[in-house]
C-alpha positions in Angstrom: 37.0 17.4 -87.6 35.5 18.9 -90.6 37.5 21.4 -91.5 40.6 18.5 -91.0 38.7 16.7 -93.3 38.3 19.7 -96.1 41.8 20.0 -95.4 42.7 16.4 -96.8 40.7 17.1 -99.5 42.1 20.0 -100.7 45.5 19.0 -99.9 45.4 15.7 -100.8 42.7 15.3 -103.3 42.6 18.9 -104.9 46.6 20.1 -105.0 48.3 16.7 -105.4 45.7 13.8 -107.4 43.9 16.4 -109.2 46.3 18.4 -110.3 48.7 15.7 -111.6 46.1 14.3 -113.6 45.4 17.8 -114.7 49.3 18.6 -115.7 50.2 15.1 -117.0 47.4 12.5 -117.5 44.8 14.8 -119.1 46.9 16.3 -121.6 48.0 13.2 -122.7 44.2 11.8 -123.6 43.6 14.9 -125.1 46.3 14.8 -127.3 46.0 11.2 -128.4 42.2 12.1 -128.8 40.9 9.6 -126.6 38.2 9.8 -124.3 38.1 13.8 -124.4 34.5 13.8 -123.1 35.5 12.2 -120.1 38.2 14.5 -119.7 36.5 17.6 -120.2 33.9 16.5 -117.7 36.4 15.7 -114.7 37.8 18.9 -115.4 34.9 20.7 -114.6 34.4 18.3 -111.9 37.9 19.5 -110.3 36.6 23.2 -110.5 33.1 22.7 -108.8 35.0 20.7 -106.3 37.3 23.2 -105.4 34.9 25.4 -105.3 32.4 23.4 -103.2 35.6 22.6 -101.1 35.8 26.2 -100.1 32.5 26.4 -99.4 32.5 23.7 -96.9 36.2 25.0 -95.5 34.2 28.5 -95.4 31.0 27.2 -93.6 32.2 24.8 -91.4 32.1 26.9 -88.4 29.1 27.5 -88.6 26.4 28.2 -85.8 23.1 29.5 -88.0 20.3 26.6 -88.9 20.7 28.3 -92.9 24.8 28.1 -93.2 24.6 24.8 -91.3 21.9 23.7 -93.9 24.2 25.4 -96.5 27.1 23.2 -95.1 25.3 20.4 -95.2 23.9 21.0 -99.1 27.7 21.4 -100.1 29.1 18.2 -98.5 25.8 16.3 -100.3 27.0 17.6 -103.2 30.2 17.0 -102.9 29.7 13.3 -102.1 27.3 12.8 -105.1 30.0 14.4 -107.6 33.1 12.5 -106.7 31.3 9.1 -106.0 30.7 8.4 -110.1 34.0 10.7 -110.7 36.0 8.3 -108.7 34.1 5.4 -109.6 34.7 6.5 -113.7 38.5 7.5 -113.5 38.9 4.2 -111.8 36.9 2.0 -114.2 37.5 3.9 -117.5 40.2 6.8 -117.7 42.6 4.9 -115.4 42.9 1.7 -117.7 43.2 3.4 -120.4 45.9 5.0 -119.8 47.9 1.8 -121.1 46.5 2.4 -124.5 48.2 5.9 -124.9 51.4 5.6 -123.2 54.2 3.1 -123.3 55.2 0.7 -120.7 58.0 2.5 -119.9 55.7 6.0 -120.1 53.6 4.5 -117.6 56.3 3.6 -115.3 58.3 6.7 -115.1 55.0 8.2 -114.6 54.6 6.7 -111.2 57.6 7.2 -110.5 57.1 11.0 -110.8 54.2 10.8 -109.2 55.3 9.3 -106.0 58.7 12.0 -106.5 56.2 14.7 -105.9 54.2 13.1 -103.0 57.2 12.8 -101.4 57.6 16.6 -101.7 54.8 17.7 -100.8 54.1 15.6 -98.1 57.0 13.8 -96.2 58.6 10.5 -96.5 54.9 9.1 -95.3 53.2 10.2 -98.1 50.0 8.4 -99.0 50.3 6.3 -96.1 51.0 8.9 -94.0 47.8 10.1 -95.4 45.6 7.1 -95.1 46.7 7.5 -91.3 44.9 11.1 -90.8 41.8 9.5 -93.0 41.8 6.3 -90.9 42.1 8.8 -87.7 39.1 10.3 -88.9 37.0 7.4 -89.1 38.2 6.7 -85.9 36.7 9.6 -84.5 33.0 9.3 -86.6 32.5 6.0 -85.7 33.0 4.8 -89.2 36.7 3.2 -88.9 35.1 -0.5 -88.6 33.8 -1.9 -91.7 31.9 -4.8 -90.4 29.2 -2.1 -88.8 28.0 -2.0 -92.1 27.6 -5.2 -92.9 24.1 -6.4 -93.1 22.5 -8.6 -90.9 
């Protein structure tokens, strides 16, 4: 289950989202000069993910209390990076998008973007993804929400 779930993450996450914002939305900030802190950080966030990703993908089977407690360090890390990363693109780099690229820019954009899902992962694409994912959760436990609703 783990290594299907490093899997997702570096086919999913690491070869398709990162690396279209890496070929085609990063440039574009840093060439209008906008937000190139930001930028700069996510890319080194890519890199120590990918690297962490292997990591995990390398550990995950296994057996010693040190490489589980190595396994479990990385996916801790992991989690900590991408949860302001996520939150940040989503909040910030995301929106502004709008501000350095036409309407139409924008729209061909996605259009490109969902071009190459298509390629690289069937006609399903990102839903065929969320599928896997929601399989997943299935399988941990953590597929229904309302466990974690307070009481």
């Amino acid at each position: 289950m783990l290594t299907e779930a490093a899997g997702i993450i570096r086919n999913f996450i690491e070869n398709y989202h990162e690396k279209l914002e890496e070929d085609y939305l990063f440039p574009r900030f840093e060439k209008a000069r906008k937000l190139t802190e930001l930028v700069a950080v996510l890319r080194q966030q890519h890199q120590a993910g990918r690297q962490i990703t292997a990591q995990i993908l390398q550990l995950a089977a296994a057996k010693g209390a040190a490489d589980r407690q190595k396994l479990e360090a990385a996916i801790v890390a992991l989690i900590r990076m991408y949860r302001p990363h996520e939150a940040r693109e989503d909040t910030v780099l995301f929106p502004a998008l709008h501000w350095i690229v036409s309407p139409h820019e924008f729209d061909a954009l996605g259009d490109d973007f969902e071009k190459k899902e298509h390629e690289l992962f069937g006609k399903e694409g990102f839903e065929g993804m969320v599928v896997k994912v929601g399989d997943l959760e299935k399988q941990l436990g953590i597929f229904d929400l309302a466990k974690f609703t307070p009481k």
